[in-house]
ZAVO-979269 format. One line per field, with one value per residue (C-alpha): y negated, z negated, x negated; residue number from 1; residue in one letter. Coordinates in steps of 0.001 Angstrom, whole numbers, plus 500000, padded with zeros to 6 digits. Layout:
N
Y: (Y; ...)
Z: (Z; ...)
X: (X; ...)
num: (NUM; ...)
residu: (A; ...)
//
This chain:
334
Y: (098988; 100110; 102385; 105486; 105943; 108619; 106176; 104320; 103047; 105916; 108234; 106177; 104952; 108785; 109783; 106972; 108397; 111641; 110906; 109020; 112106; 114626; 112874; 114065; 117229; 117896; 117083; 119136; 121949; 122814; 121864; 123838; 127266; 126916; 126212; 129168; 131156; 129414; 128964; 132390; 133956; 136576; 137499; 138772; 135663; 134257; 135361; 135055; 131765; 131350; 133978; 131945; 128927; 131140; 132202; 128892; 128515; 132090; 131733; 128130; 127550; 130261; 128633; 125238; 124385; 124711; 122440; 119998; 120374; 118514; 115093; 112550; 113713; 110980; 109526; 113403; 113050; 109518; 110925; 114037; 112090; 109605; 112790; 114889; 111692; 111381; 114839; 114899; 111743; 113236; 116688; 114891; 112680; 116007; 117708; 114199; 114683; 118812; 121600; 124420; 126856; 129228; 128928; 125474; 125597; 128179; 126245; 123267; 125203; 126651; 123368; 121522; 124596; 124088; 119872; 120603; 123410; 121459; 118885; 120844; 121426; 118094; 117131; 120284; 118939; 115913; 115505; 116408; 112690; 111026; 112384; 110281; 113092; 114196; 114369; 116925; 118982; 115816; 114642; 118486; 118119; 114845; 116559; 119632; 117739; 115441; 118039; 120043; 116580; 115204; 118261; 118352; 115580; 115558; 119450; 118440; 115262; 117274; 119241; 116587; 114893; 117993; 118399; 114536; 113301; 116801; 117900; 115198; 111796; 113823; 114692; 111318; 109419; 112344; 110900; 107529; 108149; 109724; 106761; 104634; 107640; 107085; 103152; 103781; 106309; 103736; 101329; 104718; 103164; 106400; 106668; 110092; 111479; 113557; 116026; 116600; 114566; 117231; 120896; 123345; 126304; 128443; 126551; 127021; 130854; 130883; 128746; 131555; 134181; 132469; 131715; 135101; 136259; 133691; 135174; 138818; 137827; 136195; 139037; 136427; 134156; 137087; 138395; 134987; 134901; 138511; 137499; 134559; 136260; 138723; 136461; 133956; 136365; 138306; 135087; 133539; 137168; 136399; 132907; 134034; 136907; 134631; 132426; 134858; 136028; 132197; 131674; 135144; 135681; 133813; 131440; 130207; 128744; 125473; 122923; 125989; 127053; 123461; 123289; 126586; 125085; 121732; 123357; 125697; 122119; 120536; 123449; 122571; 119008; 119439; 121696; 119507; 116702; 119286; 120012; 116460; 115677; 119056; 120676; 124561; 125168; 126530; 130151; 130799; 129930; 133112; 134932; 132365; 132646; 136389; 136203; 134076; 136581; 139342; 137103; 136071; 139784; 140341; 137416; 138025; 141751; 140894; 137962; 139045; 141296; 137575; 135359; 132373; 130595; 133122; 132727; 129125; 129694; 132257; 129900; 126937; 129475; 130142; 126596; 126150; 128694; 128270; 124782; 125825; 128259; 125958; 123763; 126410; 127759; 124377; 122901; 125981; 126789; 122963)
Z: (872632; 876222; 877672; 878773; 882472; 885168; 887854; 886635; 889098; 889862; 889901; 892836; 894415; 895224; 895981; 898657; 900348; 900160; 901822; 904357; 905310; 905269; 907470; 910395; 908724; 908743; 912578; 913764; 911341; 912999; 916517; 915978; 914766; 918136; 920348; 920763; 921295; 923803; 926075; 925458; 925046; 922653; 919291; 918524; 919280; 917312; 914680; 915115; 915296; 911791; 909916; 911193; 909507; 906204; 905640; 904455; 902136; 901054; 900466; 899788; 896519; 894670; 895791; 895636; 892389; 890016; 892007; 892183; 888777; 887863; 889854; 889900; 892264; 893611; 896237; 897357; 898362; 900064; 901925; 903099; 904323; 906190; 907667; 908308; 909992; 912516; 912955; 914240; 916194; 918252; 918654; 920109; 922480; 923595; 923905; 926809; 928617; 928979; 928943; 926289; 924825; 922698; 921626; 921015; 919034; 916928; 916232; 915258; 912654; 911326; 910504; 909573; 907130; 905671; 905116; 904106; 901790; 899772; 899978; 897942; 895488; 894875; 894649; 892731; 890419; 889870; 890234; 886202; 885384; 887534; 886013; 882701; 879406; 878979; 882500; 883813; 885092; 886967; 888349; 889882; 890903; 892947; 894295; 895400; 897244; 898803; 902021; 902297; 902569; 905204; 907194; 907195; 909185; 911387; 912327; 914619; 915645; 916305; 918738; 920907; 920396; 921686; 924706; 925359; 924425; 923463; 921022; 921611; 920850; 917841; 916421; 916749; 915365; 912435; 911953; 911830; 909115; 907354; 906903; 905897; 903168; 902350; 901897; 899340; 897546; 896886; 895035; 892404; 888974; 887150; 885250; 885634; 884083; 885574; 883851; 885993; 888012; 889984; 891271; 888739; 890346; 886520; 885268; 889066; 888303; 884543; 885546; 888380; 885503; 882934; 885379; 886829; 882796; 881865; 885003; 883764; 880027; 880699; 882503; 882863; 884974; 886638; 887655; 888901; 891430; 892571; 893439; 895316; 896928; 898469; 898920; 900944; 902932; 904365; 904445; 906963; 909095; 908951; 910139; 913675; 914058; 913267; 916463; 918649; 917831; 918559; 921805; 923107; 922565; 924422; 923248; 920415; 921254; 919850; 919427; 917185; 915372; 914263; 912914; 911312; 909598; 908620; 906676; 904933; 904113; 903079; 900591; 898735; 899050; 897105; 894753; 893605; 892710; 890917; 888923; 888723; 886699; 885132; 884264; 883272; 880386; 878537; 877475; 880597; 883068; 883266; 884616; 886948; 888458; 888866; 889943; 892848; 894097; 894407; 895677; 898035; 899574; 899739; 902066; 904345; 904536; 906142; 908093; 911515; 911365; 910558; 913429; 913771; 911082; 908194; 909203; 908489; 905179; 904020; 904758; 902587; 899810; 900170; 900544; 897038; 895279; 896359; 895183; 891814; 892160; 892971; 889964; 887572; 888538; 888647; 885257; 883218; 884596; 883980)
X: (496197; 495486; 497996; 496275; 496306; 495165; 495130; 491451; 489200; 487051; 490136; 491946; 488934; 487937; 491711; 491321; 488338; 489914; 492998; 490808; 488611; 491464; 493103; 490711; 490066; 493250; 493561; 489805; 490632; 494230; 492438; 489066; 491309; 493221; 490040; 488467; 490691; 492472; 489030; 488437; 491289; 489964; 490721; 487122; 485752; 488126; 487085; 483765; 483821; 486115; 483278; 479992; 481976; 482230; 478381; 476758; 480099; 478769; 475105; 474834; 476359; 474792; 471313; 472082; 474498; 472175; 469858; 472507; 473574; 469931; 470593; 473633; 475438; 477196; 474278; 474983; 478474; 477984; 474808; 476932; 480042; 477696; 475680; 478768; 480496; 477112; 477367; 481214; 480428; 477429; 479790; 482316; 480751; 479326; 482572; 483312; 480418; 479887; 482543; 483391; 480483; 481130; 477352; 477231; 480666; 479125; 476436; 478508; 480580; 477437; 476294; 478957; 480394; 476373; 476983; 480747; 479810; 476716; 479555; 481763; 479572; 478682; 482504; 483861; 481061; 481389; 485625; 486066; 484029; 486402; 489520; 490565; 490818; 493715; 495245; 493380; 496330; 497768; 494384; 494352; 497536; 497144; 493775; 495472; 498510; 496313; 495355; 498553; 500730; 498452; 497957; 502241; 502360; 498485; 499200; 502244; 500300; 496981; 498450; 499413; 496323; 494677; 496729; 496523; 493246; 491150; 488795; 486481; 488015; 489338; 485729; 484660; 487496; 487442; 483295; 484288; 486964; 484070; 482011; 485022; 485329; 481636; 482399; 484729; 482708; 479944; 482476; 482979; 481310; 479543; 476650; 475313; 471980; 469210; 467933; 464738; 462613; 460942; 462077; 461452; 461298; 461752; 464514; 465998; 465900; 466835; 469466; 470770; 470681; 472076; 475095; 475364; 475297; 478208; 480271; 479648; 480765; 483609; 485924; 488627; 487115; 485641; 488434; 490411; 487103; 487466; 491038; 490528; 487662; 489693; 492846; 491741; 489352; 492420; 494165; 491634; 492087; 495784; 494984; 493352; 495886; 498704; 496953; 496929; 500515; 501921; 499558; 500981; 504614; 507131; 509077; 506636; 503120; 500868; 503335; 505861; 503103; 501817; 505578; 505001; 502047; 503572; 506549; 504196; 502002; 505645; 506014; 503077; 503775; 507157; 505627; 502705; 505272; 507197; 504004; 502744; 505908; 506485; 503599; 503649; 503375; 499800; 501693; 503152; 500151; 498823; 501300; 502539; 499386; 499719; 503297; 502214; 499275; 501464; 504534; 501676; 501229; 504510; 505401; 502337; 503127; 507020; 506193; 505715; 508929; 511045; 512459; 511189; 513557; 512790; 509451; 509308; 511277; 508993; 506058; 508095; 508463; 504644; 503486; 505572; 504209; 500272; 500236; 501117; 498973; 496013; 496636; 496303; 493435; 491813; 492952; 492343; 488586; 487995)
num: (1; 2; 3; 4; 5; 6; 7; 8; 9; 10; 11; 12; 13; 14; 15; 16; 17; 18; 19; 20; 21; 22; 23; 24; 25; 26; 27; 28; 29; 30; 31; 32; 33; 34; 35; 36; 37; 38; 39; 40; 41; 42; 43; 44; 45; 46; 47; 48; 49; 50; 51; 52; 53; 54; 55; 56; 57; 58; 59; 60; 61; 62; 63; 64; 65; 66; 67; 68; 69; 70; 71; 72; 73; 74; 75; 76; 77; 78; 79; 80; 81; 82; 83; 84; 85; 86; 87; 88; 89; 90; 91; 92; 93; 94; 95; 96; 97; 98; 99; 100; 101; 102; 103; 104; 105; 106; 107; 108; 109; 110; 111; 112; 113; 114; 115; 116; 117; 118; 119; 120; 121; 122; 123; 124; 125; 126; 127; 128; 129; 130; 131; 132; 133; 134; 135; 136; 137; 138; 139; 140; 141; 142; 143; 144; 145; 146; 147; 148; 149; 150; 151; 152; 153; 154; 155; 156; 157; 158; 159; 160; 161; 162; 163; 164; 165; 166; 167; 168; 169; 170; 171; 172; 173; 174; 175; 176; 177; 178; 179; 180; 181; 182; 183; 184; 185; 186; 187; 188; 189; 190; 191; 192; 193; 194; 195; 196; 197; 198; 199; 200; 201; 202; 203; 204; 205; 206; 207; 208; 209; 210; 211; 212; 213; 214; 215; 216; 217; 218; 219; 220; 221; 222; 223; 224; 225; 226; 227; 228; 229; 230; 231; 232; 233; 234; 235; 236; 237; 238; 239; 240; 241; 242; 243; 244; 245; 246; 247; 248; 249; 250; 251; 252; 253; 254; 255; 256; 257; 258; 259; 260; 261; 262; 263; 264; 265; 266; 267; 268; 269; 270; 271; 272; 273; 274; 275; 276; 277; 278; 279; 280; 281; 282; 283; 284; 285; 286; 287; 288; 289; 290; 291; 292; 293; 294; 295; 296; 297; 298; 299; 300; 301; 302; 303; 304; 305; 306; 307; 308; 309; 310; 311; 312; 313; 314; 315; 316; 317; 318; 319; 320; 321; 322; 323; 324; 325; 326; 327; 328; 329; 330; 331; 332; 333; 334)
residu: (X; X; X; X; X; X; X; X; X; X; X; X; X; X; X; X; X; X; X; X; X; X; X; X; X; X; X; X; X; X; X; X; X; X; X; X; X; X; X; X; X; X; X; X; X; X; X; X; X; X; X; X; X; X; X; X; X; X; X; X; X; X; X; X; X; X; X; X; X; X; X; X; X; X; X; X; X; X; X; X; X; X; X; X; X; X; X; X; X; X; X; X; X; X; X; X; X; X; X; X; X; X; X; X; X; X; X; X; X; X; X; X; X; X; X; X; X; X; X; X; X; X; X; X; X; X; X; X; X; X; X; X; X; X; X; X; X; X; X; X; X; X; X; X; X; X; X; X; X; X; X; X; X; X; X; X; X; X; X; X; X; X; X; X; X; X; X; X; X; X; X; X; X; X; X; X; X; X; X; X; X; X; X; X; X; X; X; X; X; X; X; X; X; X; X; X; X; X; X; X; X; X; X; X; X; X; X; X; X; X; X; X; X; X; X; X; X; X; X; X; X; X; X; X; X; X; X; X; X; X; X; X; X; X; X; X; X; X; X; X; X; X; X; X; X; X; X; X; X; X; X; X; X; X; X; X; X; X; X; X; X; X; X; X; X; X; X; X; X; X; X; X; X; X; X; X; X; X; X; X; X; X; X; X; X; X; X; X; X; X; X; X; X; X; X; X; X; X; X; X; X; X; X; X; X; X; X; X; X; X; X; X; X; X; X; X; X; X; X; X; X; X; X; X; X; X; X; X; X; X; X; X; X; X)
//
């Protein structure tokens, strides 16, 4: 009898493109968050920039997931990650040739949160077919340590890639990563069914209410939304004030707060192997998962009055405790 297994060919095939494309990601996320606020210097703008990258990841998958919910969605990811990796390519040659705009760079986050959110969809979607029954939690796991392990070691390296090379050679080395992502995406062996072969613009709305409906009946998973809603909002607002905090006060600046980062990333690293090989248990899930929200506000709340050290021990403890977090959540709405 064959043993059982979570590492099938569809499973590690798509944890091998991901680990490709987060590798840049990792890199233009940490450099894009610093950018704009150290050509401009202000906070405002800042922010600006980080909320224009939010509204497509608003608005988009309400309209679009039931859309993509009617196709294989597959040929959607490997379109994207080609797109997206053109996109990044074309942005960064144009980041060689011409100097900062805050226009432009708005622009560019505009349209790569669009490709990156339909993206998402399309992935979030499709991820449960490519994890083997039975190892859900794992799968998740692995998924959900993937980022935070590579961003520990590209944040440090991104910001001495910035300062050496800039934002440009970055964006385009991030695009071609992209297409090598792509190339292993089209190896991934699914057979997925359509259920339409033409927009239906009736089922597209009956398929709105009926999701809006299942949202409203089921309070639980309600709630868990609400939460995140609100959690990683003021966590993004803590991002670009935690920025400006690092860029402004002696003694600390890029290269500390990339470290900061890193440690937080290394917490979640050590966590997800914690969880990959001890997995919590069904009865005590739930309130794990609310121990970790409110050990979450707690931590934010003292973190500007630590120095530097309990800083970076508070972000550990974080890192630890979002990853488990993460998993949770995932598993249990799968």
């Amino acid at each position: 009898m064959k043993r059982k297994t979570l590492w099938t060919r569809n499973f590690t095939i798509i944890t091998l493109g991901t680990v490709v494309s987060s590798i840049g990601s990792a890199a233009m996320n940490f450099v894009l968050s610093f950018i704009v606020f150290d050509q401009t210097g202000s906070t405002f703008l800042a922010g600006l920039f980080a909320a224009i990258s939010f509204v497509p990841r608003f608005i988009l998958p309400v309209l679009l997931s039931s859309v993509l919910d009617r196709f294989p969605r597959m040929p959607w990811i490997i379109g994207l990650d080609v797109l997206n990796g053109i996109f990044y390519g074309l942005f960064g040659t144009y980041c060689l040739v011409r100097s900062f705009s805050f226009g432009v760079y708005a622009a560019f986050s505009l349209v790569s949160a669009a490709i990156g959110s339909v993206y998402e969809i399309a992935y979030e979607s499709v991820y449960p077919n490519l994890v083997p029954d039975g190892f859900y939690e794992q799968g998740y796991t692995v998924s959900s340590m993937i980022y935070p392990t590579i961003t520990m070691v590209m944040t440090p390296a991104a910001s001495l890639l910035y300062v050496r090379f800039g934002v440009g050679w970055i964006a385009i080395v991030y695009g071609l990563l992209l297409l090598t992502a792509a190339g292993f995406e089209t190896q991934i062996r699914l057979e997925e069914k359509r259920s339409d072969t033409v927009f239906d613009f009736r089922a597209y709305v009956a398929d709105l209410k009926n999701g809006f409906q299942y949202l409203w009946h089921e309070k639980g998973l309600l709630a868990m939304y609400v939460s995140i809603a609100i959690s990683q909002g003021t966590g993004t607002g803590n991002t670009n004030l935690m920025i400006a905090y690092f860029s402004m006060t002696p003694g600390l600046g890029m290269v500390r707060y990339s470290l900061f980062s890193g440690i937080e990333f290394a917490g979640r690293t050590l966590s997800g192997l914690i969880n990959y090989r001890f997995p919590v248990a069904r009865r005590y899930r739930f309130a794990m998962y609310i121990f970790v929200m409110m050990a979450y506000a707690v931590s934010d709340g003292v973190l500007l009055f630590l120095p530097f050290g309990l800083m970076c021990i508070n972000r550990f403890i974080v890192g630890m405790l979002g990853i488990t977090s993460i998993t949770i959540r995932s598993s249990s709405v799968q």
